[in-house]
Backbone as CSV, one residue per row, in Angstrom:
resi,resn,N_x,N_y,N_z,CA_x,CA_y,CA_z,C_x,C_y,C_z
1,UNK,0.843,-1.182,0.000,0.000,0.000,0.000,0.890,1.248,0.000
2,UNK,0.686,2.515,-0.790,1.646,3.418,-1.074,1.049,4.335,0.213
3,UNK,1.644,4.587,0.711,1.675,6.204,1.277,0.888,7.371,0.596
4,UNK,0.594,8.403,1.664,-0.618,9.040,1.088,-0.172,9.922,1.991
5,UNK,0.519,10.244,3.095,0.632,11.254,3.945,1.835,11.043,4.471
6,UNK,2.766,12.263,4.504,4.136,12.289,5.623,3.548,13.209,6.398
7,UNK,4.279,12.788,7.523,4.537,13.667,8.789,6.201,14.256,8.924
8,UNK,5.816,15.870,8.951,7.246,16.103,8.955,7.944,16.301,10.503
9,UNK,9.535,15.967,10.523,9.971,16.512,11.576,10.830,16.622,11.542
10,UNK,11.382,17.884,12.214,12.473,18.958,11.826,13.669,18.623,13.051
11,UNK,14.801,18.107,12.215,15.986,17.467,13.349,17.041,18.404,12.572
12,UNK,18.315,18.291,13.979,19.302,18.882,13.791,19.913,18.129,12.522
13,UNK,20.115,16.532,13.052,20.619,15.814,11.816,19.835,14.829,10.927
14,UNK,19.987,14.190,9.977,18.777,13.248,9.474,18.993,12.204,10.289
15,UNK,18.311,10.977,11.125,18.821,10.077,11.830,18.696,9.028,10.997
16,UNK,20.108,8.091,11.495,20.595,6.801,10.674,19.175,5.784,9.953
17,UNK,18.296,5.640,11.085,17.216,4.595,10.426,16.077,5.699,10.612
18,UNK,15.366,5.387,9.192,14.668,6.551,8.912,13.286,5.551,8.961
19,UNK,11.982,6.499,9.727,10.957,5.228,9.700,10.038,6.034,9.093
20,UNK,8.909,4.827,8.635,7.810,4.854,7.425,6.994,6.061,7.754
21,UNK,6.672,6.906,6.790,5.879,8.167,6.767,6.414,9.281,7.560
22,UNK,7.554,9.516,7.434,8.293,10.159,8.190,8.854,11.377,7.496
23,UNK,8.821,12.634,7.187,10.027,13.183,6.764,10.376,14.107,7.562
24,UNK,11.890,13.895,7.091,12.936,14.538,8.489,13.276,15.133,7.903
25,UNK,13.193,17.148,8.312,13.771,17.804,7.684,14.958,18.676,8.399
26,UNK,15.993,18.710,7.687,16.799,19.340,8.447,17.573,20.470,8.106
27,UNK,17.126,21.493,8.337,17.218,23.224,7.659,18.435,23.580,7.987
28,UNK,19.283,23.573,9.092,20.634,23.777,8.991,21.644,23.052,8.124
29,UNK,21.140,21.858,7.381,22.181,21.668,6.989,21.662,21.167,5.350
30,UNK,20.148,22.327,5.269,19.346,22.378,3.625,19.047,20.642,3.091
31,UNK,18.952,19.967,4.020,18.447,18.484,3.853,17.033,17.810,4.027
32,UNK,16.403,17.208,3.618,15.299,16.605,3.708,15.340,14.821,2.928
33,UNK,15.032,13.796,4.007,14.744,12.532,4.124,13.762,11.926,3.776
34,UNK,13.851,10.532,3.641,11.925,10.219,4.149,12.695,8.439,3.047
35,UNK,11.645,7.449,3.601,11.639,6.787,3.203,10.839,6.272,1.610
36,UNK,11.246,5.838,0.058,10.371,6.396,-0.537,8.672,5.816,-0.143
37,UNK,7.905,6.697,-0.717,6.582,6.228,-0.189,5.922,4.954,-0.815
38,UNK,6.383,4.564,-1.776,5.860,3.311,-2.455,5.701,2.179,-1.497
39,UNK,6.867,2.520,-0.398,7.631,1.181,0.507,9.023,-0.062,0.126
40,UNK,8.689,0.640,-1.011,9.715,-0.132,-1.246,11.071,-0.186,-0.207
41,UNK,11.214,0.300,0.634,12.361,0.771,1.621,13.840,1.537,1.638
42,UNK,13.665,1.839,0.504,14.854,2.745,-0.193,14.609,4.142,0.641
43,UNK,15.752,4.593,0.625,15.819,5.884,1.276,15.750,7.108,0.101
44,UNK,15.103,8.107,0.193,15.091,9.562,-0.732,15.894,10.857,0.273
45,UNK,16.750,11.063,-0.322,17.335,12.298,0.139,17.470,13.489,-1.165
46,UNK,16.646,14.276,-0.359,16.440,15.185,-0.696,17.308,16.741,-0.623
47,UNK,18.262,17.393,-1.233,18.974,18.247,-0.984,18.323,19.614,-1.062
48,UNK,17.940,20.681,-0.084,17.210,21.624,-0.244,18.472,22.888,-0.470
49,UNK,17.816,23.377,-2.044,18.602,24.573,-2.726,17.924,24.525,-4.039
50,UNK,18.085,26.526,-4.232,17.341,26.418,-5.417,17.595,25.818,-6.989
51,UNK,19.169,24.944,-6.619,19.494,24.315,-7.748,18.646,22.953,-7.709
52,UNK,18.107,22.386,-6.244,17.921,20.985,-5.973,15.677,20.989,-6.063
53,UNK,15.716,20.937,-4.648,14.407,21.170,-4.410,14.230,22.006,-3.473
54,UNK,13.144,22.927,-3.608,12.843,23.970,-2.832,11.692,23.240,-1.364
55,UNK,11.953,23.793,-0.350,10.687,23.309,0.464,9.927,24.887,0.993
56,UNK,8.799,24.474,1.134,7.729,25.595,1.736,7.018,24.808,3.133
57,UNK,7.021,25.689,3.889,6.937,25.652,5.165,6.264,26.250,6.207
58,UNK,5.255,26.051,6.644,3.635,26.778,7.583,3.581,26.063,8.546
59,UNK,4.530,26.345,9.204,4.307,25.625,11.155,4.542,24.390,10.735
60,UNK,4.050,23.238,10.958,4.291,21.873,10.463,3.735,21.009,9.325
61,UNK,3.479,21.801,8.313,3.243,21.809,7.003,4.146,21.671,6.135
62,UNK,4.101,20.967,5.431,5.636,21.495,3.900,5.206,20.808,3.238
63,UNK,5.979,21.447,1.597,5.896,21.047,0.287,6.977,20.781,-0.110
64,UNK,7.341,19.876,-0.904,8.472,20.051,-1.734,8.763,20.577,-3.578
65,UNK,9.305,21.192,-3.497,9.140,21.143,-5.135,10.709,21.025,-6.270
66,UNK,10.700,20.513,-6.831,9.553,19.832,-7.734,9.442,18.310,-7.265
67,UNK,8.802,17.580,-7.835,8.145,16.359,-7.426,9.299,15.363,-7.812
68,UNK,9.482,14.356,-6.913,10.385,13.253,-6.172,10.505,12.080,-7.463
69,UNK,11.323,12.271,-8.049,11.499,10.856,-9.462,12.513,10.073,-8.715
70,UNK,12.169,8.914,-8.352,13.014,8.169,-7.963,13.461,7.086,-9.213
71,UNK,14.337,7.749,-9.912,14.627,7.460,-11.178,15.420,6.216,-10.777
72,UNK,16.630,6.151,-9.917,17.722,5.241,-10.010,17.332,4.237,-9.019
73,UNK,15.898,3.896,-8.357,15.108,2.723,-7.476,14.753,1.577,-8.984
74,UNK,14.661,0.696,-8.431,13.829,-0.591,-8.871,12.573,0.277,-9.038
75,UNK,12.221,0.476,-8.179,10.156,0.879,-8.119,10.605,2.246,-9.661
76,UNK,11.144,3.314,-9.656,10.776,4.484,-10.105,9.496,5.263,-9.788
77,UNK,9.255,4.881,-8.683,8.286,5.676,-8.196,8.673,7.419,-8.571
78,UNK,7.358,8.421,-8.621,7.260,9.522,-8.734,5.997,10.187,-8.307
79,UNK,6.190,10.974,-7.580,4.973,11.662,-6.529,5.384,12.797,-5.956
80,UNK,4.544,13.991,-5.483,4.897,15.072,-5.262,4.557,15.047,-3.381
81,UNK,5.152,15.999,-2.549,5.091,15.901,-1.264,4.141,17.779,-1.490
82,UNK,3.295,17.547,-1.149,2.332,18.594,-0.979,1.629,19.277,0.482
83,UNK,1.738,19.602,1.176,0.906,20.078,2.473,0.759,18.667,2.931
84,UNK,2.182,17.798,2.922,2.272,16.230,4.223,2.102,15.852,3.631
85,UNK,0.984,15.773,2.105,0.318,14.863,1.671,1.373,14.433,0.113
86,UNK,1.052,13.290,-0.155,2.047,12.518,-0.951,0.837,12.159,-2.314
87,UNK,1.740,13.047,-3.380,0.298,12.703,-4.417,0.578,12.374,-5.616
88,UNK,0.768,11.213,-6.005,0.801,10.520,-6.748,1.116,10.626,-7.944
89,UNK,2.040,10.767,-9.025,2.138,10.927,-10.622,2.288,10.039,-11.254
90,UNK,2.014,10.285,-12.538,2.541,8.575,-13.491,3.746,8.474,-13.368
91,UNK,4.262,6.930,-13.619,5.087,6.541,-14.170,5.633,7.071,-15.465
92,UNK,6.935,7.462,-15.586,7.878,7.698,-16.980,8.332,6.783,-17.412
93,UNK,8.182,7.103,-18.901,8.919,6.034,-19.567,10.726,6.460,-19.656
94,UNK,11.894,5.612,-19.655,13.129,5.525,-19.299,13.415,7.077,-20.286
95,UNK,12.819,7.367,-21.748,12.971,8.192,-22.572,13.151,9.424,-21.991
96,UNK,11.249,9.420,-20.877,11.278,10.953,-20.572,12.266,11.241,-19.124
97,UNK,12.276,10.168,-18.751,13.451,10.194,-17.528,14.496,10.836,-17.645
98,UNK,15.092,10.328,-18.560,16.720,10.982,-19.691,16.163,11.800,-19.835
99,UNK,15.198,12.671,-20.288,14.706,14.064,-20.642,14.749,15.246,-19.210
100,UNK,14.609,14.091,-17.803,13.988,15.183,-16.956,15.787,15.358,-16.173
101,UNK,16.353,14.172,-16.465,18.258,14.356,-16.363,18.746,15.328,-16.382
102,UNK,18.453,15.044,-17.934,19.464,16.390,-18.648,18.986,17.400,-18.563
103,UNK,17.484,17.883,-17.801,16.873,18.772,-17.995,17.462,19.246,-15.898
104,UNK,17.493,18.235,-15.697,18.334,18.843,-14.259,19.279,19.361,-14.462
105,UNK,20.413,18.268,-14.931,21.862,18.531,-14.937,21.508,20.377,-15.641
106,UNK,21.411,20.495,-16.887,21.710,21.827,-17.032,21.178,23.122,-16.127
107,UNK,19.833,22.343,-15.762,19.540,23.639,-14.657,20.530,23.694,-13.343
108,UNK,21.019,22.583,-13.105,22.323,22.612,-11.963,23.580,23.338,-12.249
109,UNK,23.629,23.101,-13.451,25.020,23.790,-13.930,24.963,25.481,-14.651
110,UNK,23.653,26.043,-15.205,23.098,26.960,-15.038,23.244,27.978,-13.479
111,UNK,22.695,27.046,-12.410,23.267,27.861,-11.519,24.113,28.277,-10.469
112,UNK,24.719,27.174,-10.917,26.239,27.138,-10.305,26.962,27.835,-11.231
113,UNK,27.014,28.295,-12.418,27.168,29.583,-13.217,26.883,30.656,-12.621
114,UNK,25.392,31.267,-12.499,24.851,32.554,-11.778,25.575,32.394,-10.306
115,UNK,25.926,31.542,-9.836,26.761,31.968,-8.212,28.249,32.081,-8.615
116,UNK,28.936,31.337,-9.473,30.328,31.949,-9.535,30.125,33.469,-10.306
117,UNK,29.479,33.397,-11.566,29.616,34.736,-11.623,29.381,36.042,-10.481
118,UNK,28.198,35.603,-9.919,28.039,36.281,-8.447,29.161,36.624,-7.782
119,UNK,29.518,35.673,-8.001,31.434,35.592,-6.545,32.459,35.944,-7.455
120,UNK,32.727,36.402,-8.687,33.262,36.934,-9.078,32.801,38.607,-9.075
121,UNK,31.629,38.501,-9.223,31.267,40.393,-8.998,31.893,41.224,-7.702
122,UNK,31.364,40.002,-7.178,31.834,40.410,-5.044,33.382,40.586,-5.329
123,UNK,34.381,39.888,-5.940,35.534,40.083,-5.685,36.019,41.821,-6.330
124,UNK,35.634,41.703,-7.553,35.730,42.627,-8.403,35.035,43.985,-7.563
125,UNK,34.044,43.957,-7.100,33.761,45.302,-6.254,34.661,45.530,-5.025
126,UNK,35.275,44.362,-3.959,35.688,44.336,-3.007,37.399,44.536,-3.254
127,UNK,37.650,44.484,-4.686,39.359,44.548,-5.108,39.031,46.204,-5.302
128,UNK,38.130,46.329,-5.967,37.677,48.312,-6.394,37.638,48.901,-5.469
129,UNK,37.290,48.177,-4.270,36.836,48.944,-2.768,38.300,49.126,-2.527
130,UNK,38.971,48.439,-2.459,39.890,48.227,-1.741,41.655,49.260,-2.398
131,UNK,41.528,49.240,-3.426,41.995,49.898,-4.511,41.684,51.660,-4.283
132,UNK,40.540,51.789,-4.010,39.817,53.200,-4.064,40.451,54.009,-2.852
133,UNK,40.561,52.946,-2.016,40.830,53.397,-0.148,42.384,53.310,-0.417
134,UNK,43.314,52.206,-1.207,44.480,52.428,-1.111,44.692,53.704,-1.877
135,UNK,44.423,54.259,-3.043,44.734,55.606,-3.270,44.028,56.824,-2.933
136,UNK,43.026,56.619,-2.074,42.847,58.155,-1.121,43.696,57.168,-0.071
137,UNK,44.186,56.837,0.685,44.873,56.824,1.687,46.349,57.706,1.346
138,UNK,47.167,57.151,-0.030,48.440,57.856,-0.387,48.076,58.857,-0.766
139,UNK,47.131,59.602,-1.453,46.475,60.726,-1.995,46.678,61.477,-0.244
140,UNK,45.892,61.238,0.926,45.959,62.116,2.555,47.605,61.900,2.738
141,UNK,48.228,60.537,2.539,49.699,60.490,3.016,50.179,62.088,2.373
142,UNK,50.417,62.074,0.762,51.061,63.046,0.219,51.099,64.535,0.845
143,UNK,49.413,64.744,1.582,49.515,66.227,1.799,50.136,66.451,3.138
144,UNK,50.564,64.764,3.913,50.840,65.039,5.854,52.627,64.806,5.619
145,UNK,52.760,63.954,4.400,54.345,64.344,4.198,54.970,65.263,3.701
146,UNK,54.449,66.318,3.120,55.100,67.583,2.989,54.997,68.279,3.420
């Protein structure tokens, strides 16, 4: 019988044996667990970031998005985690699977692009900052040494 409802709960760490209808979420360290819901007994870990899956969160409520392909299980189960509730999608065929891959991988690598470029801006303003202050600093030296 598949699952139809998690209960979430919010731990420092995910714990070693993870039990049925359970998800353990753990915000310090952007993680979320749960056993998959089919039963099959495989574990789903979930990495929370906006490259991975996003979660939404109302007191003891959450969503996950986007919805859970357990592509590399025996089962391939796929279902979305909605307000606890676990709701069901078709099955993919192996084709559109490879489709929803490569359709990760580039959105992963997409934004791990937008953050290095990011961290390259930060350097580039913080070398300018820094640059700006070293020549008004010799610019005040010049007028206290003569």
């Amino acid at each position: 019988m598949r699952m139809k409802f998690l209960m979430p709960v919010f731990v420092d760490f995910i714990p070693d044996h993870l039990e049925d209808g359970m998800l353990y979420v753990c915000e310090q360290y952007k993680t979320a667990a749960h056993l998959c819901c089919c039963r099959c007994g495989e574990e789903v870990i979930t990495p929370l970031s906006p490259a991975d899956w996003l979660i939404k969160r109302r007191g003891n409520v959450v969503s996950l998005s986007p919805s859970i392909g357990n592509w590399n299980f025996a089962c391939k189960s796929h279902y979305w985690i909605w307000k606890n509730q676990v709701i069901w999608d078709r099955k993919m065929s192996q084709w559109e699977i490879g489709l929803v891959q490569e359709k990760d991988k580039a959105d992963k690598k997409a934004y791990i692009e937008v953050i290095n470029l990011q961290k390259d801006e930060q350097v580039k303003t913080v070398t300018w900052n820094i640059r700006c202050w070293q020549a008004l600093v010799r610019w005040w030296k010049s007028f206290s040494d003569g």
